[in-house]
N, CA, C and O atoms as CSV, one atom per row, in Angstrom:
chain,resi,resn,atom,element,x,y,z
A,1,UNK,N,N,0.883,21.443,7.784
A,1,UNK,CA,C,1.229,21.136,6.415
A,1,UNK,C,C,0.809,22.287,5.515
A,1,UNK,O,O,-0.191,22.951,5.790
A,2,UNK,N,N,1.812,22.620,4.077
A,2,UNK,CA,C,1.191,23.586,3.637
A,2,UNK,C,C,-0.052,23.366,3.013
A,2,UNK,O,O,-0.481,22.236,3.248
A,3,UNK,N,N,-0.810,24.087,2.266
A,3,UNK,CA,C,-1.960,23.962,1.536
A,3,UNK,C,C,-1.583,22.667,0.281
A,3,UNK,O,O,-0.548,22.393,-0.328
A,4,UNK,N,N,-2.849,22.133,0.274
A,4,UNK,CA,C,-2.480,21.037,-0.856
A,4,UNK,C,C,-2.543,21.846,-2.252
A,4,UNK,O,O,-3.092,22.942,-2.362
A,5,UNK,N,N,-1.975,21.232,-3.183
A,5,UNK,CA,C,-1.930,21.741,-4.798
A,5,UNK,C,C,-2.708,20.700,-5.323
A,5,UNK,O,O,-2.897,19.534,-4.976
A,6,UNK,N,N,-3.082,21.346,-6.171
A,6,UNK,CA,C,-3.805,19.890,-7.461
A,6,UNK,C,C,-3.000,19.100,-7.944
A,6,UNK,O,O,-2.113,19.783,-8.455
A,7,UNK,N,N,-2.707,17.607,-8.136
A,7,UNK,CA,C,-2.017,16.940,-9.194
A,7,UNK,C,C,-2.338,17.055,-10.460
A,7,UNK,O,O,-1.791,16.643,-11.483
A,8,UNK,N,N,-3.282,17.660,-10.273
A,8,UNK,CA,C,-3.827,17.625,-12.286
A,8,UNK,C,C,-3.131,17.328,-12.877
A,8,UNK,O,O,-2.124,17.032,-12.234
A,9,UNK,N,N,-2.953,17.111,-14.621
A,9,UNK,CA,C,-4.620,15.881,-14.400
A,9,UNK,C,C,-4.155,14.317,-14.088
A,9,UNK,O,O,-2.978,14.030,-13.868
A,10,UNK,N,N,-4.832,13.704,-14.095
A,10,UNK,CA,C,-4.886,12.748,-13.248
A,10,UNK,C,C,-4.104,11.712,-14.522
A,10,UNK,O,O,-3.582,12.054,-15.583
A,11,UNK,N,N,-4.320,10.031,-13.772
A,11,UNK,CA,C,-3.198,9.468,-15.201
A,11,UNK,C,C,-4.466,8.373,-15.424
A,11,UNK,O,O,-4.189,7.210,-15.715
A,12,UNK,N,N,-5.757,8.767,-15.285
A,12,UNK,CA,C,-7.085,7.975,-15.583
A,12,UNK,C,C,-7.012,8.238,-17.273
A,12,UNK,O,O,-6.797,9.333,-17.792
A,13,UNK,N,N,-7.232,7.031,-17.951
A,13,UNK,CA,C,-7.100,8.330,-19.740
A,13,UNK,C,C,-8.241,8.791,-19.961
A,13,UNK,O,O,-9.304,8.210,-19.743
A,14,UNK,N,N,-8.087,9.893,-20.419
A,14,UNK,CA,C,-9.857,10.208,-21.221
A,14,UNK,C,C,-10.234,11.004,-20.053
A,14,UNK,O,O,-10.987,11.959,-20.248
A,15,UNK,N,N,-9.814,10.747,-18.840
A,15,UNK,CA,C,-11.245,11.931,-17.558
A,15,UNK,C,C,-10.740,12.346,-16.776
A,15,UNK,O,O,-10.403,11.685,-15.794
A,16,UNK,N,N,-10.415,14.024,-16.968
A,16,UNK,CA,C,-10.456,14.967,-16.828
A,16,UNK,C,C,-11.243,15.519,-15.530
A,16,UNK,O,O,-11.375,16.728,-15.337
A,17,UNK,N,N,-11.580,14.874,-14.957
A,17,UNK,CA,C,-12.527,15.367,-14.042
A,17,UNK,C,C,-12.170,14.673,-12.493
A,17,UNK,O,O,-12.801,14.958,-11.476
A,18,UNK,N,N,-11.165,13.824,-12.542
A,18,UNK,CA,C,-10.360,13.448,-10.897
A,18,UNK,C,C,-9.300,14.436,-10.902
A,18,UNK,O,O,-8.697,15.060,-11.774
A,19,UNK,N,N,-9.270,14.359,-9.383
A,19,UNK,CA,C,-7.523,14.829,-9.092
A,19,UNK,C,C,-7.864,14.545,-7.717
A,19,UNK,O,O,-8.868,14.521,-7.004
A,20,UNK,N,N,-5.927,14.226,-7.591
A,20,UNK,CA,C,-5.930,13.953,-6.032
A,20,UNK,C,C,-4.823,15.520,-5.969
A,20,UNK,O,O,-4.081,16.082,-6.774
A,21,UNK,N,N,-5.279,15.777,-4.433
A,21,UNK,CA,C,-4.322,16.621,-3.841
A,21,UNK,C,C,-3.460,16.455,-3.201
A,21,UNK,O,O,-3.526,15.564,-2.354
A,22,UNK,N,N,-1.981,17.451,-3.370
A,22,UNK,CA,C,-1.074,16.887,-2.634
A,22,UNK,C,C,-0.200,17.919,-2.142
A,22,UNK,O,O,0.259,18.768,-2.906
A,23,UNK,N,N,0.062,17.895,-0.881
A,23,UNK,CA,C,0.613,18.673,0.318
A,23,UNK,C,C,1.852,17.914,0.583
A,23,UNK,O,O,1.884,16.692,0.731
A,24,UNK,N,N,3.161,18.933,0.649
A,24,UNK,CA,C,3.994,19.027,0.902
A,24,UNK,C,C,4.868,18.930,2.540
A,24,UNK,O,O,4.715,20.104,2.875
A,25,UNK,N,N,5.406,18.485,3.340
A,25,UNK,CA,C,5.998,19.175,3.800
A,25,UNK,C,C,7.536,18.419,3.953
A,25,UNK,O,O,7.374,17.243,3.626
A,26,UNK,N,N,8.762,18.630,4.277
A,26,UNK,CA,C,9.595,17.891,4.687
A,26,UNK,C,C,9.963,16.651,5.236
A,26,UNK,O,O,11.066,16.109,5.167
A,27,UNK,N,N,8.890,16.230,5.815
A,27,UNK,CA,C,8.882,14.972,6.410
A,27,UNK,C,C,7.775,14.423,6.208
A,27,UNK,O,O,7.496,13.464,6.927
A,28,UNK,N,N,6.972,14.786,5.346
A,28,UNK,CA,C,5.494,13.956,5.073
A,28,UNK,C,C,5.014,14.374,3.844
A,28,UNK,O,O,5.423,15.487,3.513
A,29,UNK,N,N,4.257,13.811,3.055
A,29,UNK,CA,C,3.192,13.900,2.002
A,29,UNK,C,C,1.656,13.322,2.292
A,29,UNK,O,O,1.183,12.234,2.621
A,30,UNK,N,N,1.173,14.562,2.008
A,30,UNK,CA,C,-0.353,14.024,2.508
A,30,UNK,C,C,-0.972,14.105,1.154
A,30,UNK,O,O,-0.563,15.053,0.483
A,31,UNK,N,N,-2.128,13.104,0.429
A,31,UNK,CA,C,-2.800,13.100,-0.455
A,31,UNK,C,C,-4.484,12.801,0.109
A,31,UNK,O,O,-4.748,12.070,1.064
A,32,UNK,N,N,-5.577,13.599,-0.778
A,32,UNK,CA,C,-6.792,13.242,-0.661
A,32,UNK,C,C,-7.196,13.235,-2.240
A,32,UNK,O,O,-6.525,13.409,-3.257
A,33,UNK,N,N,-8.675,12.942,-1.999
A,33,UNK,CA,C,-9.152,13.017,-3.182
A,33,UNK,C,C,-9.959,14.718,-3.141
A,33,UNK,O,O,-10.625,15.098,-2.179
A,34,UNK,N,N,-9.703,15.564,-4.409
A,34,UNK,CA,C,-9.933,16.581,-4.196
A,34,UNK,C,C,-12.050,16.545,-4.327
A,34,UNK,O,O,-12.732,17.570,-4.316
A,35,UNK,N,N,-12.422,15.603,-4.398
A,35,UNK,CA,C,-13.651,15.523,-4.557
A,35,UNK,C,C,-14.754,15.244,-2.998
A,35,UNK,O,O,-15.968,15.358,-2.836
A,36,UNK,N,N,-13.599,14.837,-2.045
A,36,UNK,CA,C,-14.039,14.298,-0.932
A,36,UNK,C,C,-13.025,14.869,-0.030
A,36,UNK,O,O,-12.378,14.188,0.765
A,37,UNK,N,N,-12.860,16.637,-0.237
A,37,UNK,CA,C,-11.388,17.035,0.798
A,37,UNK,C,C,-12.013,16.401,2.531
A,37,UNK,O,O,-11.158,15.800,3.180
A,38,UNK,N,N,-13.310,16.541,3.133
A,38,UNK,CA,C,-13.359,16.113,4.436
A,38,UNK,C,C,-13.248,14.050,4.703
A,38,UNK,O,O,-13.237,13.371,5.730
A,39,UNK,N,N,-13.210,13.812,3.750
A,39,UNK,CA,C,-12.766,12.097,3.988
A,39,UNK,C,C,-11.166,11.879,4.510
A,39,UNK,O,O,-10.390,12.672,5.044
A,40,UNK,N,N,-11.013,10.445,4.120
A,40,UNK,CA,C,-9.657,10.359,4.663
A,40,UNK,C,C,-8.441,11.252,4.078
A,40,UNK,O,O,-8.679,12.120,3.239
A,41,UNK,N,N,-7.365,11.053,4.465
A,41,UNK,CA,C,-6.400,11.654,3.981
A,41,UNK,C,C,-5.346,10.893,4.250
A,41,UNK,O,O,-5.143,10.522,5.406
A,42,UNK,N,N,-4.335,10.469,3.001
A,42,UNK,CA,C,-3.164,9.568,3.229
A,42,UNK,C,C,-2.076,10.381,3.416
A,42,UNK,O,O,-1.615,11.264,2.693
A,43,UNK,N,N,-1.697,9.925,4.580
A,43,UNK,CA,C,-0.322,10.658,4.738
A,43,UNK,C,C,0.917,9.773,4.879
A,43,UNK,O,O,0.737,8.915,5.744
A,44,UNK,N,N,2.235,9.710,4.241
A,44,UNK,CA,C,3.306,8.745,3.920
A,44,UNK,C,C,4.453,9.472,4.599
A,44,UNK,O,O,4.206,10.593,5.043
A,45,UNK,N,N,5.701,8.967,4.740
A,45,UNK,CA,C,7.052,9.306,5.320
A,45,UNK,C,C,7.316,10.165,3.465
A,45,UNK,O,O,6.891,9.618,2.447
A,46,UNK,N,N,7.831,11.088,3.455
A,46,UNK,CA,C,8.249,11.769,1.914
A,46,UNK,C,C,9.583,10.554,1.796
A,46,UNK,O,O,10.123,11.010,0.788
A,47,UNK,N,N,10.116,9.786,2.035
A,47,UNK,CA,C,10.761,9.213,1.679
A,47,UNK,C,C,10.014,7.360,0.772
A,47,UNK,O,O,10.479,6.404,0.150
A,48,UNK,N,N,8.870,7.768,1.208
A,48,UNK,CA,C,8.030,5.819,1.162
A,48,UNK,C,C,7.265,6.689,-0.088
A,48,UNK,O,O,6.783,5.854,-0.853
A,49,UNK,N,N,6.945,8.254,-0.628
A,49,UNK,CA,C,6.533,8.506,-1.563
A,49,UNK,C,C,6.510,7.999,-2.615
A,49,UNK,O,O,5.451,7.604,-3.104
A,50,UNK,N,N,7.758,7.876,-3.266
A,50,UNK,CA,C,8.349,7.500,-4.816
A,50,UNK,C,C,7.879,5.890,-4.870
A,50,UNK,O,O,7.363,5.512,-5.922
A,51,UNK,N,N,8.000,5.160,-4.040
A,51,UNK,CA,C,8.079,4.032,-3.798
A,51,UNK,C,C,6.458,3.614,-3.897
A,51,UNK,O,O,6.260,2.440,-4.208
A,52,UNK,N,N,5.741,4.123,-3.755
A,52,UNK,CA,C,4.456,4.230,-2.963
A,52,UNK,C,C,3.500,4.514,-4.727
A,52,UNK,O,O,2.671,3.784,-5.270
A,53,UNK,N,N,3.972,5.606,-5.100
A,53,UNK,CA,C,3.628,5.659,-6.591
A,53,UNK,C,C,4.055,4.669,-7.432
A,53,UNK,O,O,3.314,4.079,-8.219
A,54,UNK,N,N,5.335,4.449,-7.281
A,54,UNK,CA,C,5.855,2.762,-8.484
A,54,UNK,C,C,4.343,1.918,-8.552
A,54,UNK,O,O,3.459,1.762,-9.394
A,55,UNK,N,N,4.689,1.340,-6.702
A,55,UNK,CA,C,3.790,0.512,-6.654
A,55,UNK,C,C,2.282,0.637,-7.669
A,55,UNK,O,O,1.845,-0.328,-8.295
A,56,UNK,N,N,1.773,1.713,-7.669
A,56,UNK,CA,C,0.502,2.208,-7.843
A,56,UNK,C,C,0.441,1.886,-9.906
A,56,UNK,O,O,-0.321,1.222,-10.609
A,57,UNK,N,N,1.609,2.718,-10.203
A,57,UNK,CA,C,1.785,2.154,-11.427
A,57,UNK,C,C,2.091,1.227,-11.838
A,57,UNK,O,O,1.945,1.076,-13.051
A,58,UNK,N,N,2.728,0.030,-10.950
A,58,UNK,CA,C,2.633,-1.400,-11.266
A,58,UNK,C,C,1.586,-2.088,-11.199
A,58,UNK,O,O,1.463,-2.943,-12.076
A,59,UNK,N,N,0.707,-1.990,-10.370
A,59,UNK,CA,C,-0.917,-2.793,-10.202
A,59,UNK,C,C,-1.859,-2.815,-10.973
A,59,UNK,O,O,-2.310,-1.757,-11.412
A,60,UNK,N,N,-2.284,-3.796,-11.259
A,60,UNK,CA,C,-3.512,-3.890,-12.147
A,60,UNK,C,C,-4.457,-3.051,-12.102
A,60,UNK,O,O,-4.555,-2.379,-11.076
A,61,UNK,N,N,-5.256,-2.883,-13.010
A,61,UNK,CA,C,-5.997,-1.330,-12.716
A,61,UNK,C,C,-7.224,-2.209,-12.232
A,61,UNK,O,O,-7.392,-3.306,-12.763
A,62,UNK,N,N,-8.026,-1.798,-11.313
A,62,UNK,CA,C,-9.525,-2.404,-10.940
A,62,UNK,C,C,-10.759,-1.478,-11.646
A,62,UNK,O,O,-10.616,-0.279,-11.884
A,63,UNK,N,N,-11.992,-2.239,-11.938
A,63,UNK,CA,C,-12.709,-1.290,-12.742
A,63,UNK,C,C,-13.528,-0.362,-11.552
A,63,UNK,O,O,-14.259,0.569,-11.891
């Protein structure tokens, strides 16, 4: 996969200080949290992407 890019900035309001990363390739999208690059890492079909974010912006936010 190529190198991840920053999403900056994040869609938290007010803090400036998350970002997730996100790697490209043709058949996959991989995201981490750029704060914890050796933890997990989500990786999706690039097609379940778009779909995958809706969701995220439809859900209740947890504190």
């Amino acid at each position: 996969m190529p190198v991840p890019s920053c999403g900056c900035p994040t869609s938290v309001p007010g803090d400036g200080e998350e970002c997730v990363e996100r790697a490209n390739s043709p058949t996959r999208i991989a995201v981490r949290d750029s704060k914890a690059p050796a933890r997990a890492t989500l990786v999706l079909p690039a097609e379940a992407f778009a779909p995958f974010l809706e969701a995220l912006k439809s859900s209740p936010r947890r504190p």
